[in-house]
PATI-550134 format. One line per 2 residues: number of its first residue (from 1); their letters; for each residue x, y, z of C-alpha. Coordinates in steps of 0.1 Angstrom, whole numbers, padded with zeros to 4 digits, always signed. Layout:
NUM = A = X,Y,Z  ...
***
This chain:
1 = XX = +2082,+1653,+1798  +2108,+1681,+1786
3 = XX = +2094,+1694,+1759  +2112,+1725,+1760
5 = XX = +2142,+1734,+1774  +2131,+1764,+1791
7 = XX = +2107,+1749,+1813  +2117,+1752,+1849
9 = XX = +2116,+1715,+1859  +2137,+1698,+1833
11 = XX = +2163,+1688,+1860  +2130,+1665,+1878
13 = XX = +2125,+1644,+1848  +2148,+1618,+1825
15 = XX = +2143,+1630,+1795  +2119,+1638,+1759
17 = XX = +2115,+1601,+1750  +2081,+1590,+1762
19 = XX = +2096,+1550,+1762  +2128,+1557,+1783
21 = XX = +2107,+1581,+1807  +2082,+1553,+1812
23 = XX = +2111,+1526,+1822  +2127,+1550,+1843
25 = XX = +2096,+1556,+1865  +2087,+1525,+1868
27 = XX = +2120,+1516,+1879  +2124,+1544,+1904
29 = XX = +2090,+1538,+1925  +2095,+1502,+1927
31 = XX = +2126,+1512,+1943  +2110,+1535,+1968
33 = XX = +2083,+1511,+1977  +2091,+1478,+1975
35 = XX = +2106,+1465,+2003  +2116,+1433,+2022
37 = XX = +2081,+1432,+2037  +2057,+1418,+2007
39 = XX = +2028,+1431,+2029  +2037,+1464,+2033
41 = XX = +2053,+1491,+2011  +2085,+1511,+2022
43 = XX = +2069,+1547,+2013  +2041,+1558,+1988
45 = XX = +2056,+1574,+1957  +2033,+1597,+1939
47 = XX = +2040,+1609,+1904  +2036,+1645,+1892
49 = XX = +2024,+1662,+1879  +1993,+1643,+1856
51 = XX = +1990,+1657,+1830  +2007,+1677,+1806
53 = XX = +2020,+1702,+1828  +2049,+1715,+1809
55 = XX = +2046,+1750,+1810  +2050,+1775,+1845
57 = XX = +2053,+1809,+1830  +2053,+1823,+1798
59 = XX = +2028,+1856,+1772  +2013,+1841,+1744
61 = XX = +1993,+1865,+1725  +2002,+1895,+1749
63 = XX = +1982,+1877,+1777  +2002,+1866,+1806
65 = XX = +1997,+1823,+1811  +2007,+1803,+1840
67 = XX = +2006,+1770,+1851  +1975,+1781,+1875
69 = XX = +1956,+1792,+1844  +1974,+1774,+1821
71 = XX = +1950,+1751,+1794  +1971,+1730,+1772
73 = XX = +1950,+1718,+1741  +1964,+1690,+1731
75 = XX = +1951,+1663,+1705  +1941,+1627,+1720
77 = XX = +1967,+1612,+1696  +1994,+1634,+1709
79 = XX = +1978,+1634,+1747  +1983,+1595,+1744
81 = XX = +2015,+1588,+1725  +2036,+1615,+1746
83 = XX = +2019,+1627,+1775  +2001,+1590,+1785
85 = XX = +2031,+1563,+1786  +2048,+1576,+1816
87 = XX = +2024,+1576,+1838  +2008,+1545,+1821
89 = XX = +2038,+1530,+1834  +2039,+1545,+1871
91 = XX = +2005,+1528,+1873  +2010,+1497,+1858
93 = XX = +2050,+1485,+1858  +2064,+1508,+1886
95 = XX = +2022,+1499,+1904  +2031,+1538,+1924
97 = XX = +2003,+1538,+1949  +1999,+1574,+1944
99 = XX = +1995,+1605,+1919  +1990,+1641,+1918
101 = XX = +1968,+1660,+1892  +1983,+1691,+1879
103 = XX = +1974,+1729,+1881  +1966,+1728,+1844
105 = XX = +1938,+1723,+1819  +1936,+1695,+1795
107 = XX = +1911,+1706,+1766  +1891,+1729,+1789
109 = XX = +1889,+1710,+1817  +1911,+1716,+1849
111 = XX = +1932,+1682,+1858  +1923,+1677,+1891
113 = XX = +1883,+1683,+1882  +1889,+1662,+1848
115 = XX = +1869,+1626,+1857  +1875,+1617,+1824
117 = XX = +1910,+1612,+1830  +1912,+1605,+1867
119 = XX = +1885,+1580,+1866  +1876,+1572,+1831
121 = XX = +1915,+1565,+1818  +1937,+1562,+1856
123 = XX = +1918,+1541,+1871  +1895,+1528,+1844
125 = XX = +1917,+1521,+1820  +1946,+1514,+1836
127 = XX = +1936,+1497,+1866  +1950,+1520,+1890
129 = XX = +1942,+1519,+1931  +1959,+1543,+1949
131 = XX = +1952,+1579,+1960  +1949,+1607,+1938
133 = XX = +1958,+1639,+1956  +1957,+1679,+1941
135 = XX = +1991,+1698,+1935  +1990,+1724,+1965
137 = XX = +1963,+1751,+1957  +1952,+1735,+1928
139 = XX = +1914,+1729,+1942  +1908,+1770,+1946
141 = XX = +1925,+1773,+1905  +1893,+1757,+1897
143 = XX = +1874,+1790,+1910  +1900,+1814,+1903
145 = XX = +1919,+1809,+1876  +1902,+1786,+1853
147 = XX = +1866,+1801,+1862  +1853,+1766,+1860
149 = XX = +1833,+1767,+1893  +1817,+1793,+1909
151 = XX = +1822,+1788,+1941  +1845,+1763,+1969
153 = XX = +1819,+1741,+1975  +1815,+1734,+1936
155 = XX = +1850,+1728,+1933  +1854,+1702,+1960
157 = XX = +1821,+1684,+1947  +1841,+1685,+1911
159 = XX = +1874,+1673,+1925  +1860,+1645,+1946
161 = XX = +1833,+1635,+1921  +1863,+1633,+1896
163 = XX = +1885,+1607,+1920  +1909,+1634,+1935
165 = XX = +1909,+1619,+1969  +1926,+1648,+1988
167 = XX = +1933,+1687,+1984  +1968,+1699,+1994
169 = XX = +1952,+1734,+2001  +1926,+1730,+2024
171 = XX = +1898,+1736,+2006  +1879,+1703,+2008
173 = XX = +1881,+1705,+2047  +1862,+1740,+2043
175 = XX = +1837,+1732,+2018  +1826,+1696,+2022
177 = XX = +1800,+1696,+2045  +1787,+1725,+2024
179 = XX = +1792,+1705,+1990  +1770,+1676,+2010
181 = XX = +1745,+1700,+2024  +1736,+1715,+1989
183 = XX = +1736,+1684,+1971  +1762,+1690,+1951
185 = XX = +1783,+1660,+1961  +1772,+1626,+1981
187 = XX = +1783,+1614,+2008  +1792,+1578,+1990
189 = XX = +1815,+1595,+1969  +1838,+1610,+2002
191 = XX = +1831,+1573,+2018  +1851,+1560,+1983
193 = XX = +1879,+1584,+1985  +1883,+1574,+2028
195 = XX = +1883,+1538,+2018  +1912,+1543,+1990
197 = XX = +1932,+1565,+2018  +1923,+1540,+2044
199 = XX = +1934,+1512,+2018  +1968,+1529,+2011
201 = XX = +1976,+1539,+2051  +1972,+1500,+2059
203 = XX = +2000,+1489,+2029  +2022,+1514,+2049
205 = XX = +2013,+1501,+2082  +2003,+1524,+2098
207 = XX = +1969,+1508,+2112  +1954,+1471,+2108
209 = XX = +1918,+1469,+2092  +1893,+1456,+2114
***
């Protein structure tokens, strides 16, 4: 959403109307998906960045904020009425196969760790099946910059326990079998997030279930 006109991404999104944002989403991942094959879909798109992530660099208060420490307190009213529709309606009308949590904080709780909007509201509420995968580095912000987990392998049992299927960042592949090992994270919960990748690599194609 363009909230501001200083933000550095204004020229990747349609506009500050919440309504016009939604039906232009929608509209542009049907286009990259849908295809003349009714089985299979033409690309994945993936919206970015959920949610509220509308701020990259900025000092408030003499302390230096980015959008790798960045947590935006935001009222549920306001979360839902202008943050919520747009990607309500990638989900829903423009049925995007995937999305990407955000470097961000919602209300304390770093996006791509947050179940209770990945699971709770995307796919809960909304009924949405694709992939979830982490903005590129966004897994180690969980450690480092929000100081929400101690440690990698508490962050990858956070991320996957929260439905972020995949970590653009590497840090899953190195902490996983730890995660498992201490108990922090079962291995049911990495067989869900194979079967939604495995679900979404057979709508492209690229191998038939057997």
């Amino acid at each position: 959403m363009e909230r501001d006109p200083r933000w550095g991404r204004n020229q990747e999104a349609p506009g500050e109307d919440p309504h016009l944002t939604g039906k232009y989403i929608a509209a542009y991942v049907r286009g990259l998906q849908e295809g003349e094959d009714p089985d299979h879909v033409q690309m994945v798109a993936t919206c970015k960045h959920f949610i509220a992530n509308s701020l990259e660099h900025s000092t408030i208060g003499g302390k230096v904020i980015t959008r790798h420490n960045f947590d935006a307190e935001i009222p549920l009213p306001e979360l839902s009425d202008y943050y919520m529709p747009g990607f309500k309606a990638c989900v829903q009308e423009g049925r995007a196969l995937g999305i990407m949590c955000s470097y961000n904080a919602v209300n304390g709780v770093p996006m791509c760790a947050n179940q209770k909007l990945l699971t709770d509201v995307l796919r809960g509420k909304w009924g949405f099946d694709g992939y979830v995968t982490s903005d590129c580095g966004a897994i180690n912000d969980i450690i480092a910059n929000h100081k929400f987990a101690p440690n990698p392998p508490t962050a990858t049992a956070m991320g996957l326990k929260a439905g972020c299927d995949t970590d653009c960042g590497g840090g899953y592949g190195k902490a996983a079998v730890a995660a498992v090992n201490q108990s922090l994270l079962s291995e049911a919960t990495i067989d869900a997030s194979l079967r939604r990748l495995a679900t979404i690599q057979m709508r492209l194609g690229l191998f038939a279930p057997k």
